[in-house]
VEXTORRO-122567 format. One record per residue (C-alpha): residue in one letter; x, y, z. Coordinates in steps of 0.1 Angstrom, whole numbers, padded with zeros to 4 digits, always signed. Example, Ala and Ser with C-alpha at 12.3 -4.5 7.8 and 13.67 -1.06 7.14 Angstrom:
A+0123-0045+0078/S+0137-0011+0071/
# end
This chain:
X+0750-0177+0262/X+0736-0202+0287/X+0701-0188+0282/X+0704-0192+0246/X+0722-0226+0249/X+0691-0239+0273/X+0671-0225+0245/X+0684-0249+0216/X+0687-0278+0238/X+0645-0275+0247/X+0637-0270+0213/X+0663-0300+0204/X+0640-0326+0225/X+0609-0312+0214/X+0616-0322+0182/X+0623-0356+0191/X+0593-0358+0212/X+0563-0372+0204/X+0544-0332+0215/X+0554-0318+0185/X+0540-0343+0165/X+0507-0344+0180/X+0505-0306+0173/X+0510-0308+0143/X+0481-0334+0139/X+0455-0312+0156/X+0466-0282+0134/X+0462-0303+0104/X+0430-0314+0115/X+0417-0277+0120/X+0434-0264+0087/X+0412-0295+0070/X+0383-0290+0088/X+0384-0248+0083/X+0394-0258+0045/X+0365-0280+0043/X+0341-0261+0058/X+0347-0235+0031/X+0339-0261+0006/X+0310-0274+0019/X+0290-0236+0025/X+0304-0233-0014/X+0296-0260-0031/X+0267-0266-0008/X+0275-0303-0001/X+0272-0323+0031/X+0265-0313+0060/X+0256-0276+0043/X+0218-0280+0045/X+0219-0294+0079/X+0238-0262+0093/X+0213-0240+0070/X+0180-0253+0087/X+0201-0254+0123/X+0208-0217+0115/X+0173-0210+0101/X+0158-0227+0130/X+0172-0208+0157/X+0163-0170+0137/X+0129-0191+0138/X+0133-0196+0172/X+0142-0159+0179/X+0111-0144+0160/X+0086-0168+0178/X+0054-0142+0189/X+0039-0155+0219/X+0011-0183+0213/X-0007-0182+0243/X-0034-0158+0238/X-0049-0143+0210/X-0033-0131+0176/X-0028-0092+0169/X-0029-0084+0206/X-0008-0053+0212/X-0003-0058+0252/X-0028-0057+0278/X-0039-0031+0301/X-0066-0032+0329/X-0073+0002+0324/X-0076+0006+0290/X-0114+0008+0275/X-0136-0024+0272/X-0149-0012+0238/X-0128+0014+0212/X-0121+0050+0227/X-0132+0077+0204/X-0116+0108+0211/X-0128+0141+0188/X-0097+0167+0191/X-0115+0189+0164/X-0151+0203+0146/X-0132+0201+0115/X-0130+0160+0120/X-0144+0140+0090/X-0182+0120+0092/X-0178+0096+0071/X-0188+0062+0081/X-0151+0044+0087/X-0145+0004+0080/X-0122-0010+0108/X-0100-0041+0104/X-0108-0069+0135/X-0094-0104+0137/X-0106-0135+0162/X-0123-0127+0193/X-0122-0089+0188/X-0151-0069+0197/X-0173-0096+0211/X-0200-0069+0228/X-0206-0069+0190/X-0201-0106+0178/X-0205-0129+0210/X-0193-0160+0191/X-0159-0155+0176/X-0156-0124+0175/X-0154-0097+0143/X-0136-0099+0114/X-0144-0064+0106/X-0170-0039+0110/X-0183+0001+0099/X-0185+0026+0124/X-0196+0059+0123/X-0175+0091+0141/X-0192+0085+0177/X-0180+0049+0177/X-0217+0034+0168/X-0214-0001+0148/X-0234+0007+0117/X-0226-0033+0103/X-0202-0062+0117/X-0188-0093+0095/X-0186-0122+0121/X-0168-0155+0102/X-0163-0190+0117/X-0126-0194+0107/X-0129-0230+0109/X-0153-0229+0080/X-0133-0198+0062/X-0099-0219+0066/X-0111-0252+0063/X-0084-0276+0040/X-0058-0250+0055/X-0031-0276+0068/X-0027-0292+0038/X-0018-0260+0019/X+0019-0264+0024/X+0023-0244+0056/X+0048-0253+0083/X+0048-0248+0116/X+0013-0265+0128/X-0010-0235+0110/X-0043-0235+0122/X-0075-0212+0120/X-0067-0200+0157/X-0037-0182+0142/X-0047-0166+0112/X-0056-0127+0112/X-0070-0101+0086/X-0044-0078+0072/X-0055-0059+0042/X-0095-0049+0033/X-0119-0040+0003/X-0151-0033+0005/X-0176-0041-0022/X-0201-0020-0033/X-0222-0052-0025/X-0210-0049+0012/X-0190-0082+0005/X-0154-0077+0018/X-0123-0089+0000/X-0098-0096+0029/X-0061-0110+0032/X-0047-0129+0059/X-0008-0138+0082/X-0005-0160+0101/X+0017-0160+0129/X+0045-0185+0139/X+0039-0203+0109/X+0063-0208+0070/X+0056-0189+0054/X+0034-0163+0073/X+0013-0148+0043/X-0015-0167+0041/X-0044-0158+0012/X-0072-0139+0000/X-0110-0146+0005/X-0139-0127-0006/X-0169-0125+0026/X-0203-0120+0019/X-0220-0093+0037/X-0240-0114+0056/X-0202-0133+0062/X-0210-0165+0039/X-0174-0176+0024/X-0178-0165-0012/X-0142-0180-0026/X-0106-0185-0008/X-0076-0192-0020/X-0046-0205+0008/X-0021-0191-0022/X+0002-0169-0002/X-0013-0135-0009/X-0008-0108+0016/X-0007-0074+0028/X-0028-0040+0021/X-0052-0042-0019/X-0070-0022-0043/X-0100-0029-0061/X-0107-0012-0091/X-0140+0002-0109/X-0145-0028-0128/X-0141-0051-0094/X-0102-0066-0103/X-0087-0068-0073/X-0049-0059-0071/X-0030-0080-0038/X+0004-0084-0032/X+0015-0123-0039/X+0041-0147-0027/X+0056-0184-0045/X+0083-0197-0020/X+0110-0213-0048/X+0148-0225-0043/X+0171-0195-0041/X+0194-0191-0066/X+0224-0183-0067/X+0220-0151-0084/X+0190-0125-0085/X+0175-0132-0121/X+0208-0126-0146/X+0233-0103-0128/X+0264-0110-0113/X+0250-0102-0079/X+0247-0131-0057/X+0220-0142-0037/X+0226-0143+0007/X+0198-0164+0020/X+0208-0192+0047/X+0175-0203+0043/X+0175-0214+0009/X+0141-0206+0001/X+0133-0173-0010/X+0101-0154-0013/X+0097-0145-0045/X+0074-0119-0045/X+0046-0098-0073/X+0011-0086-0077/X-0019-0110-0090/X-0047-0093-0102/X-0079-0112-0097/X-0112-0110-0116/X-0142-0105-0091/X-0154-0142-0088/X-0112-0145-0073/X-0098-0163-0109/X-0061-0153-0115/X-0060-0127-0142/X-0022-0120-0145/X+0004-0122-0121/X+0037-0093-0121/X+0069-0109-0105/X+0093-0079-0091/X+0126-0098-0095/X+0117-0101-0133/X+0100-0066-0137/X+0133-0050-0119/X+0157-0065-0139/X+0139-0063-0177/X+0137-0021-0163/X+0173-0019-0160/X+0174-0016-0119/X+0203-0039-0111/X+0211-0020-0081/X+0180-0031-0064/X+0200-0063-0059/X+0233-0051-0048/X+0212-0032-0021/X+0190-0059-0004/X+0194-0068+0026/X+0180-0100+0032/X+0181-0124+0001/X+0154-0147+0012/X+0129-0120+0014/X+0146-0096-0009/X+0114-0075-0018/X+0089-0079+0008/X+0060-0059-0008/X+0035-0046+0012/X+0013-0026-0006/X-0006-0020-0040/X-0027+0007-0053/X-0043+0008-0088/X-0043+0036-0110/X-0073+0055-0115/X-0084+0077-0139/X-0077+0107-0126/X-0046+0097-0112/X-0035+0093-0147/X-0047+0126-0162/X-0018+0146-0137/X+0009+0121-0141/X+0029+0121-0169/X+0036+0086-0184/X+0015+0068-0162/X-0017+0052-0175/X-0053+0040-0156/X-0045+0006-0147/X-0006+0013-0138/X-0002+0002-0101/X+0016+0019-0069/X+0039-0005-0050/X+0060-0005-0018/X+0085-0024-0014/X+0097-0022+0027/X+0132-0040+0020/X+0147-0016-0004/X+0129+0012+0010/X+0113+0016-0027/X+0083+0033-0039/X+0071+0027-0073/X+0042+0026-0104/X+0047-0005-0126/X+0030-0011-0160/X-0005-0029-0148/X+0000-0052-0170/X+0037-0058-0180/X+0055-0048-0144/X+0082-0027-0164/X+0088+0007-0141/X+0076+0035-0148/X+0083+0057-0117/X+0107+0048-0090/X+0122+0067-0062/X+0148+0051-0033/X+0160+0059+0001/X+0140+0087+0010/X+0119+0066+0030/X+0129+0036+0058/X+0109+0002+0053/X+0080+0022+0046/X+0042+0008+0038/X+0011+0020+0025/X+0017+0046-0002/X-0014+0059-0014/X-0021+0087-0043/X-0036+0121-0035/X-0054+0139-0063/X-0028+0161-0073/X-0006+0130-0080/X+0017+0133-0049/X+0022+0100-0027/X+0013+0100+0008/X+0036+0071+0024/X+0038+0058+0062/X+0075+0061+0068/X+0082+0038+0095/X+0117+0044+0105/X+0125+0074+0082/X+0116+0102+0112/X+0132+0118+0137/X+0141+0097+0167/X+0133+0121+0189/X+0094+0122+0178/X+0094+0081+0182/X+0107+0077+0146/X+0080+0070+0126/X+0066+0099+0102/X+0038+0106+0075/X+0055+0117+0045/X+0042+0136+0013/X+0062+0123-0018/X+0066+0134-0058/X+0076+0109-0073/X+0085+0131-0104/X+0106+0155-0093/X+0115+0137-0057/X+0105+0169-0038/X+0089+0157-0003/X+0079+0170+0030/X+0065+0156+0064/X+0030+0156+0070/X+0030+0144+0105/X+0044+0148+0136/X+0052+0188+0123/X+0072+0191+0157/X+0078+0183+0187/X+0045+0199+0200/X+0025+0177+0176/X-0002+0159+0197/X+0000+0118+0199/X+0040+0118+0202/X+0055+0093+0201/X+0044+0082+0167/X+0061+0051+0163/X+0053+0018+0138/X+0091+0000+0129/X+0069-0024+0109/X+0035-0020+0097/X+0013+0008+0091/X-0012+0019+0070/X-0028+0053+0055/X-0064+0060+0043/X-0068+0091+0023/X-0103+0108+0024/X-0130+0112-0005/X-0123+0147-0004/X-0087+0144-0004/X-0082+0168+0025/X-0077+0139+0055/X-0056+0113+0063/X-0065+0084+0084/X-0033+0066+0100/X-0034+0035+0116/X-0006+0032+0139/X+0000-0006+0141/X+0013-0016+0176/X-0001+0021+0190/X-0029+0002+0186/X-0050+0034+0178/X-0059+0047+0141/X-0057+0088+0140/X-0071+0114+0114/X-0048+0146+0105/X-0057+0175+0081/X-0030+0169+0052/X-0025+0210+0051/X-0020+0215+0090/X-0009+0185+0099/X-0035+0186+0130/X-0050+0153+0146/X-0089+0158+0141/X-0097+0126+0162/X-0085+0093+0175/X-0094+0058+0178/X-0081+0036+0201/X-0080+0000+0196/X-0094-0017+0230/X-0118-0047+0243/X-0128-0066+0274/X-0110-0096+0268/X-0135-0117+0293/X-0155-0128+0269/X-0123-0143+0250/X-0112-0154+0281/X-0142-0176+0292/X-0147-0189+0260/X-0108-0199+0253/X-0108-0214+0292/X-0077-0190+0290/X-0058-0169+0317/X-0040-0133+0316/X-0023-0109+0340/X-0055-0083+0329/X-0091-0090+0312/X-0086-0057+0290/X-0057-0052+0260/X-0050-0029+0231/X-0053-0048+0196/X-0030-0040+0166/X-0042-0015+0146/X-0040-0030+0107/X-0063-0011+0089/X-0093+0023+0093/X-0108+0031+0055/X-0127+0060+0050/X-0159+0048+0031/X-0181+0067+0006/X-0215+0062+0009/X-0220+0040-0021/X-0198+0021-0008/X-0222+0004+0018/X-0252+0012+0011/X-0274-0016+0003/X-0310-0023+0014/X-0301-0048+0042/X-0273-0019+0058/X-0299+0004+0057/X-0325-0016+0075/X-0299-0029+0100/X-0287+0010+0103/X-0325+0018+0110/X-0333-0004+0135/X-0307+0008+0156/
# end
């Protein structure tokens, strides 16, 4: 009874003391902060948009590449090559002439001055042509094309390639640490004379077709909403700015023809699913890739037309043909890919895809995968097992697949592997390699820069098999002679 009675007796005075009210205060004041805090992130009102950017800013923060040396450097190694490492595995590798994507100050044996945006090659590694670009001329007006984070020509790279029959190149660009990071579309002369530009947020891998239209994935940043287009599925993006995302199809001299917005096509198709599923609702589509229709593409699949156009989309692990020119789905097929990039059609109709997190962990994770998007039937191309050679194959992000004239041969560009690989589609055997190196002393010297080694692997965006109308041209020829 005494315990009990010294019990009532405490709680007696603490009632009358003034601790009981000041707990209470501070209580209050957390239920009316908590409370208001619930109001403010829904009705979006003070100090919402400055806890937004604060939040934004530090993911910002957290993604930051490093700035010091040059963009699309893999990582630097003192033995690695000074020029790119051919390596023939078999007599059954292709000899077509192959167009490699470069970027600043890459292979400067080649172009001593900046460096080469891209250049042809054929199997023994011989430089048959080279596009060298000032990109202060090619991305002059650039910081007043609404880019944040101090964008300048020093960190803008090629992504995505075309070549003209012409030998003029239609390229895309990123830029890193900058908002957003797709930059535009150019068309380059062969002789590397700026044609046209446009700073208008085109990105990623293209397609040309026969007539010259050129077929890019596009960008508009606009105000998220609160819903994606008109279904009852709301929109997560602390950024609130969202990438809204489609295809422009430009006419050869780089005028807008049309333009296809996903969101829209998506939800006039009946796919409201696609927004219950995404994960990130400020870049909820995050296309990557585009491939037009041909002919004879059209002949062996059923309700697709020339024109139509082969998409990936890397957030919802989507691969799909759209109506060229209304967007409304024709063929879709989910989740049997991861984030994958650079689907591309063989001849039979089938879909070749780079599956970058789809594989088997074991092999590195990353797999080639052969796709009907018809039935849904698919297999893996590459790795085949365990005893495949180049293991690991690994690309979480990026990647990209070139599929031969012939329609026998892959060629897989490995992204931060830095090396681009050719496979027999049947076998699944690696006919020969590339691998992505340079002497960085001439960057170096002319940057007044330092690094821990004077040789580094670059990012492998991009190896195209080219046919030989497709660059050859009197002044290639004579070039290709002299040599």
């Amino acid at each position: 009874m005494s315990t009990i009675r010294k019990t009532v007796q405490f709680l007696w005075k603490l009632l009358r003391s003034d601790m009981l009210a000041k707990g209470v205060f501070v209580l209050g004041l957390c239920v009316l902060a908590f409370g208001y805090g619930i109001i403010t992130f829904h009705w979006k009102i003070f100090p919402y948009t400055l806890v937004r950017d604060a939040v934004y800013a530090f993911e910002a923060l957290a993604s930051l590449e490093d700035d010091r040396l040059v963009p699309g450097l893999a990582r630097l190694d003192a033995e690695a090559s000074p020029r790119p490492l051919i390596t023939q595995f078999s007599a059954a590798a292709g000899t077509e002439a192959l167009l490699i994507t470069g970027g600043p100050y890459q292979y400067m044996e080649q172009c001593p001055s900046l460096g080469c945006l891209a250049w042809v090659i054929d199997r023994e590694g011989r430089v048959l042509h080279h596009w060298e670009v000032d990109p202060d001329i090619l991305f002059a007006g650039i910081e007043n094309a609404g880019f944040a984070g101090g964008i300048t020509p020093k960190k803008i790279y090629p992504i995505g390639m075309a070549l003209e029959p012409d030998g003029s190149l239609i390229v895309t660009f990123h830029a890193r640490n900058t908002f957003p990071y797709q930059v535009g579309i150019a068309k380059i002369s062969v002789d590397g004379e700026v044609l046209w530009k446009h700073f208008n947020f085109s990105h990623h891998w293209i397609d040309v077709d026969a007539d010259g239209r050129i077929y890019v994935p596009s960008m508009k940043v606009i105000d998220a909403a609160d819903f994606f287009e008109n279904s009852l599925v709301e929109v997560d993006c602390t950024l609130g700015k969202m990438f809204y995302e489609g295809v422009r199809v430009y006419a050869p001299d780089g005028t807008t023809l049309r333009e296809i917005w996903i969101l829209e096509s998506l939800a006039k198709s009946g796919y409201p699913g696609f927004f219950y599923g995404v994960k990130d609702g400020c870049d909820p589509v995050h296309i990557n890739s585009v491939q037009v229709v041909k002919p004879e593409i059209a002949r062996v699949l059923p309700g697709v037309d020339t024109g139509d156009i082969l998409v990936s989309f890397r957030e919802s692990s989507v691969t799909a043909i759209l109506d060229g020119e209304t967007g409304r789905v024709e063929l879709l097929r989910a989740g049997q890919t991861a984030a994958q990039h650079s689907p591309q059609f063989l001849p039979d109709g089938t879909v070749v895809i780079f599956d970058n997190q789809g594989g088997q962990r074991s092999n590195g994770g990353s797999r080639i995968v052969r796709l009907d998007l018809v039935s849904g039937a698919s297999e893996t191309i590459y790795p085949r097992g365990e005893d495949s050679l180049l293991l690991p194959f690994i690309s979480d992000d990026g990647g990209h697949i070139s599929v031969s004239p012939d329609g026998k041969r892959l060629l897989i560009s490995s992204k931060h592997q830095a090396r681009s690989f050719e496979i027999d589609i049947e076998t699944g055997e690696v006919l020969w390699m590339m691998e992505k190196s340079f002497d960085l002393k001439p960057y170096l010297e002319a940057t007044n820069k330092s690094a821990k080694a004077d040789r580094a692997y670059f990012n492998a965006y991009g190896t195209y098999y080219l046919n030989e109308k497709d660059f050859i041209r009197p002044k290639l020829i004579e070039q290709n002679d002299s040599t």
